[in-house]
matplotlib code that plots the C-alpha trace (Angstrom):
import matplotlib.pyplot as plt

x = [163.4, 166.4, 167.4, 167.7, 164.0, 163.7, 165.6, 163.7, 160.5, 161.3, 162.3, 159.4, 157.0, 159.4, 159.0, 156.0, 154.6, 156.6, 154.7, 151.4, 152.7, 154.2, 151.0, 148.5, 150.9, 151.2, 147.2, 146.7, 149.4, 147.8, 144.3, 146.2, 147.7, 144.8, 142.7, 144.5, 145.8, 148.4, 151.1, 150.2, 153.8, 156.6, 160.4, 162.4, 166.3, 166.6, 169.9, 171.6, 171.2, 174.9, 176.1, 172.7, 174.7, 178.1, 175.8, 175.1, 177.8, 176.6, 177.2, 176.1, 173.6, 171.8, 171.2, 169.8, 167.7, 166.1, 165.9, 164.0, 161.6, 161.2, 160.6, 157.5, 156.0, 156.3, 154.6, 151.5, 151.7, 151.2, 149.0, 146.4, 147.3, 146.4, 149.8, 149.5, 152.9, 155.8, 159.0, 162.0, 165.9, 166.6, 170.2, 172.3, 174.8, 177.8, 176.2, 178.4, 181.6, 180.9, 182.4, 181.3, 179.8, 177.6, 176.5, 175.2, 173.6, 171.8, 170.8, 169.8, 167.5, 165.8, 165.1, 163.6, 161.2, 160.0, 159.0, 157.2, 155.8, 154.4, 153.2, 151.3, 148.0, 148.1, 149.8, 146.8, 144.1, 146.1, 145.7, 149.1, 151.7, 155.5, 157.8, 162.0, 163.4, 166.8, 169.6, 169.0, 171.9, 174.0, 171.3, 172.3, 169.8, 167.8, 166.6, 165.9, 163.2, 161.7, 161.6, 160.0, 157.8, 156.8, 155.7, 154.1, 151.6, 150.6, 151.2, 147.2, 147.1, 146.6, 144.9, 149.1, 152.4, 155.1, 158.5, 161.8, 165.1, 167.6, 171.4, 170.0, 171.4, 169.6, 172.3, 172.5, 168.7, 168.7, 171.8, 169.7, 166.9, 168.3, 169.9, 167.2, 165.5, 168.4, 168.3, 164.5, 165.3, 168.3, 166.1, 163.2, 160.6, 160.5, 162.1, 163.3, 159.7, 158.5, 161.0, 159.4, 159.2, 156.6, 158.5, 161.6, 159.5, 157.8, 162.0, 162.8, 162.7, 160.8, 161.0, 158.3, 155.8, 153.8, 156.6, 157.1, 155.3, 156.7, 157.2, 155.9, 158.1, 161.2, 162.1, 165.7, 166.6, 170.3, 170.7, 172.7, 171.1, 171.3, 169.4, 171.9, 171.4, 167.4, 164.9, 166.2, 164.1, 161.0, 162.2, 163.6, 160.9, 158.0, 159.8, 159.0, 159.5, 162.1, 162.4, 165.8, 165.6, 168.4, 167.0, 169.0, 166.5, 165.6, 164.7, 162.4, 159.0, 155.2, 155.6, 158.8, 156.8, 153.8, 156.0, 157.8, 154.0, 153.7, 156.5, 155.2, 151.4, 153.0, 155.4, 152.1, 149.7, 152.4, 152.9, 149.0, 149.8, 152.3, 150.0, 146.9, 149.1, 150.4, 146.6, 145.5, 148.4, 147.6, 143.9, 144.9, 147.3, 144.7, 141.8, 144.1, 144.8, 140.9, 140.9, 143.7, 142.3, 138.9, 140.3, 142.3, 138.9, 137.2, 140.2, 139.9, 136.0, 136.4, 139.1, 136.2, 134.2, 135.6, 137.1, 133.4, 132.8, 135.1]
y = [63.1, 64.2, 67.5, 68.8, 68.4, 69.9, 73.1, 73.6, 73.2, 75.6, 78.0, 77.9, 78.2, 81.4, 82.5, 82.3, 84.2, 87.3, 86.9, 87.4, 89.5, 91.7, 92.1, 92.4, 95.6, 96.7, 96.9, 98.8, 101.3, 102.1, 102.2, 104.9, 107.1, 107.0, 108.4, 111.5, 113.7, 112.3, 114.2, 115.0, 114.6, 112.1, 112.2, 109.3, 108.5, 105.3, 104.5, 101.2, 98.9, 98.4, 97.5, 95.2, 93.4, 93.5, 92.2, 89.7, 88.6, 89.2, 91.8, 95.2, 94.8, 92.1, 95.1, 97.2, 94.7, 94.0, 97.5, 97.5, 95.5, 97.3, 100.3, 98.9, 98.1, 101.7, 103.1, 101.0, 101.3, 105.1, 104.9, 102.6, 105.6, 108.6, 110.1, 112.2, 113.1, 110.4, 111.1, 108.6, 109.6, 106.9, 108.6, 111.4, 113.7, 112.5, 108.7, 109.1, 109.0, 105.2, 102.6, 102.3, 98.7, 99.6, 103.2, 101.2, 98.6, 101.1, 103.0, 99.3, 98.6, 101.8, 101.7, 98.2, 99.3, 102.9, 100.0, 97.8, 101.1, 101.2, 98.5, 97.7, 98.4, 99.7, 102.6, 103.5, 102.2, 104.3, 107.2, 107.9, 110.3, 109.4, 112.4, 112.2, 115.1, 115.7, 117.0, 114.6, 115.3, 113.1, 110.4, 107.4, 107.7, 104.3, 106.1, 109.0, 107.2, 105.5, 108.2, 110.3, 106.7, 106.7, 110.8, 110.6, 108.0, 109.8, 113.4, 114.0, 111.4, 113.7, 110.9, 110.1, 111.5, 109.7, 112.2, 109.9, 111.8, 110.8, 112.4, 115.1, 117.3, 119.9, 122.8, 122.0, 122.6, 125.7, 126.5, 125.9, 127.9, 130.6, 130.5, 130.4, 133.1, 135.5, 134.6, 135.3, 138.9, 140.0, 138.9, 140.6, 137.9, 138.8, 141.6, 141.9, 142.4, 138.9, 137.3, 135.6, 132.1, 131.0, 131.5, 130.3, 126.9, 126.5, 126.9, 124.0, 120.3, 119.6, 122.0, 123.5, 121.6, 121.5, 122.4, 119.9, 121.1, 121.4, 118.1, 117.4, 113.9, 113.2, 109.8, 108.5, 104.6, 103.5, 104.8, 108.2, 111.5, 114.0, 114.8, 114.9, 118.0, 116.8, 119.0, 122.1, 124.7, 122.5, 120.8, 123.8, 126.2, 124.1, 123.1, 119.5, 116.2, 114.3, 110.8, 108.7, 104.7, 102.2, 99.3, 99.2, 100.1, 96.2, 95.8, 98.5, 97.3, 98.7, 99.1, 101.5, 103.9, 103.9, 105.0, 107.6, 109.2, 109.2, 111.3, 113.5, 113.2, 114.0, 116.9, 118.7, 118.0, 119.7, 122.3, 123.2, 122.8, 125.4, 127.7, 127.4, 128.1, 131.4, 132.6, 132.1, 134.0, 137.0, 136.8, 136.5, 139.7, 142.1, 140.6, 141.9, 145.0, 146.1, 145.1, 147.8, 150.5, 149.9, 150.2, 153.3, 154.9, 153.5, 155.5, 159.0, 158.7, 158.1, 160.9, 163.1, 162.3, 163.2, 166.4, 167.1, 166.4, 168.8]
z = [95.7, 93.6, 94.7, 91.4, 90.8, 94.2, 93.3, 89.8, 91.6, 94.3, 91.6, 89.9, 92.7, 94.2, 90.3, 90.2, 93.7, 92.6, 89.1, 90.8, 93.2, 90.9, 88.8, 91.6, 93.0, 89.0, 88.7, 91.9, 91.3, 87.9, 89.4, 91.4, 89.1, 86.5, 89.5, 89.2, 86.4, 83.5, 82.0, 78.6, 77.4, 78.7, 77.3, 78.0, 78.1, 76.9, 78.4, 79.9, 76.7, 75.9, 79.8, 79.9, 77.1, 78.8, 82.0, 80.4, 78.3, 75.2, 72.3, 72.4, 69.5, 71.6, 73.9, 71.5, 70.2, 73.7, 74.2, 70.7, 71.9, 75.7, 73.7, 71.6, 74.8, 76.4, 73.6, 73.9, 77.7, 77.0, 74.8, 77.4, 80.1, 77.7, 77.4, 74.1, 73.2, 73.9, 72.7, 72.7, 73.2, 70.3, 69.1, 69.9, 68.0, 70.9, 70.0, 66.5, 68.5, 68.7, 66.6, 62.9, 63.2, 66.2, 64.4, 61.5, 63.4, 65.5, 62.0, 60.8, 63.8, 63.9, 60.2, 60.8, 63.8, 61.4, 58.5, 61.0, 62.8, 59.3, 58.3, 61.8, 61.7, 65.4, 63.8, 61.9, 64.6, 67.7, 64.8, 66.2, 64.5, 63.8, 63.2, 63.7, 65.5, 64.5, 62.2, 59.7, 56.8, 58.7, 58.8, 56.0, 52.8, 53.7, 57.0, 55.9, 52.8, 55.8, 58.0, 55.3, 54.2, 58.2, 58.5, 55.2, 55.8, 59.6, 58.9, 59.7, 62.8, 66.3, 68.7, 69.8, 69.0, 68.9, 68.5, 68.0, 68.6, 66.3, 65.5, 68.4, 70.2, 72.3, 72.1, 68.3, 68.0, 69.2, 67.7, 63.9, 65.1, 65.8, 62.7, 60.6, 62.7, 61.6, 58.3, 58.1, 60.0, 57.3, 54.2, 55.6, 56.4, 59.9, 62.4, 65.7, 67.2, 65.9, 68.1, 70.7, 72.8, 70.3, 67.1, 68.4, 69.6, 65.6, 64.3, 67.0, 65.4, 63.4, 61.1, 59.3, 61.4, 64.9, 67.7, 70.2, 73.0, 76.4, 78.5, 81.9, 82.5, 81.6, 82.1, 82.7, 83.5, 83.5, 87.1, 85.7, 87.2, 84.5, 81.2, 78.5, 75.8, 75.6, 75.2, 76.6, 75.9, 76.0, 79.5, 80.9, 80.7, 81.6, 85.1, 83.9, 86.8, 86.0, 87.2, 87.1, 87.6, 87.9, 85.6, 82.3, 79.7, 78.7, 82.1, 82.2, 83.3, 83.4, 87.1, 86.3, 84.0, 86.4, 89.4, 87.4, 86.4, 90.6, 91.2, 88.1, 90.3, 93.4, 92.5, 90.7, 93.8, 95.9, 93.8, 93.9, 97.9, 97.8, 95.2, 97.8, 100.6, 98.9, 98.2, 101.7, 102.4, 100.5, 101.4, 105.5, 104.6, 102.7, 105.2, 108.6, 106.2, 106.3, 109.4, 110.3, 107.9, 109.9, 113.7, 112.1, 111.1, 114.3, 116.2, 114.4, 115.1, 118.8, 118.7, 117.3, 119.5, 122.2, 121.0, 120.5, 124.1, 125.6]

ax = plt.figure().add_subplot(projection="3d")
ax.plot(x, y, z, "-o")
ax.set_aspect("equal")
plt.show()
């Protein structure tokens, strides 16, 4: 037999175990996690897509564009799990420090994916809203028609959100928050007392509109550890999971987003571990308390008693 033929054959038989492997190991880890409880709002990093490209010796816009398509994927993944908010790291404000030709071709690509997002009837069917978080005067005017085209047509969708972070910057959101918080205050619309974690959340991106609630996951692939300006105030407060990978983000697979909602299942299952375990504590303490008070009382009696006596 030439050994050519040999090789190619043994490839695809090695090729294909590890396909059936790998989906026989994806179904019962998501039988797993959907037998427990699913974090209502997942943020994810989408980062790895330019040294993917360089891995592979291609140009950076052929990572993007695989990453493009990874990212379609993820939404409907999270969609079939029940995840009701998702929302997608897709450019940041230090992301402009890149060369002009990659800038626009990321601008290009996103603007493609908002008109398909569009024009999909899964959009409509998934009843799922699209808004842009972001400062977006330094978006080009073609995104921002179909960003506006794109919130437009599912402002009144609330079955999925879909949040895309674009010219971001989580220190910068704030910063225009509070901003427009103190201009409110000195023209009299508000004062001091109306200053709160609410009203500070409804003056976050977007703005007007429904705040971006707080996030229970945030998702990182890329193999970096860190969270990059996103979503501070909605991260930081809510003590969210956090889950860092090292696949590039073309590589990321269904098996990758149903481990990282493990670690988010895990963390909160030891968490109501730790809660339980504080309760029994406090009941053990107040129940030896009474106990105390009632060998006190049992004491004086006995004293009594035998003061009586004599």
């Amino acid at each position: 037999m030439n050994k050519g033929v040999f090789r190619a054959g043994l490839r695809f038989v090695k090729n294909w175990t590890f396909s059936v492997f790998y989906q026989k190991y994806e179904q019962i880890l998501e039988k797993e996690i959907l037998s427990s409880e699913i974090p209502e709002h997942i943020a994810v990093i989408m980062d790895g897509n330019r040294r993917y490209a360089g891995q592979m010796g291609k140009a950076r816009s052929f990572g993007h564009a695989m990453g493009a398509e990874v990212t379609e994927r993820v939404i409907e993944w999270c969609y079939e799990i029940g995840v009701k908010q998702l929302t997608l790291y897709a450019f940041s404000t230090e992301n402009f420090q890149r060369s002009e030709e990659e800038v626009d071709g990321l601008f290009n690509l996103i603007n493609e994916k908002f008109l398909k997002l569009y024009t999909d009837k899964r959009t409509y069917e998934k009843e799922m809203q699209v808004r842009v978080i972001g400062d977006r005067t330094k978006l080009p005017n073609f995104l921002n028609g179909s960003i506006e085209k794109i919130e437009e047509a599912t402002e009144n969708h609330r079955k999925f959100n879909l949040n895309v972070a674009i010219a971001y910057g989580g220190r910068q959101d704030i910063i225009q928050a509070v901003r427009d918080i103190a201009t409110c205050v000195s023209s009299g619309k508000l004062s001091l007392e109306d200053v709160n974690e609410s009203l500070i959340s409804r003056h976050l991106y977007p703005s007007p509109g429904v705040p971006v609630p707080n996030v229970d996951l945030i998702v990182r692939t890329g193999g970096d550890e860190r969270v990059s300006n996103f979503l501070p105030w909605q991260a930081n407060g809510s003590e969210c999971a956090t889950y860092f990978c090292a696949p590039f983000w073309p590589e990321f697979r269904k098996i990758d987003l149903l481990r990282s909602i493990r670690v988010y299942q895990a963390r909160k299952e030891e968490k109501t571990r730790e809660h339980s375990y504080r309760i029994s504590k406090i009941k053990n303490f107040l129940r030896i308390g009474k106990h105390e008070e009632k060998s006190e009382e049992l004491r004086q009696l006995l004293l009594l008693k035998k003061q009586r006596v004599s």
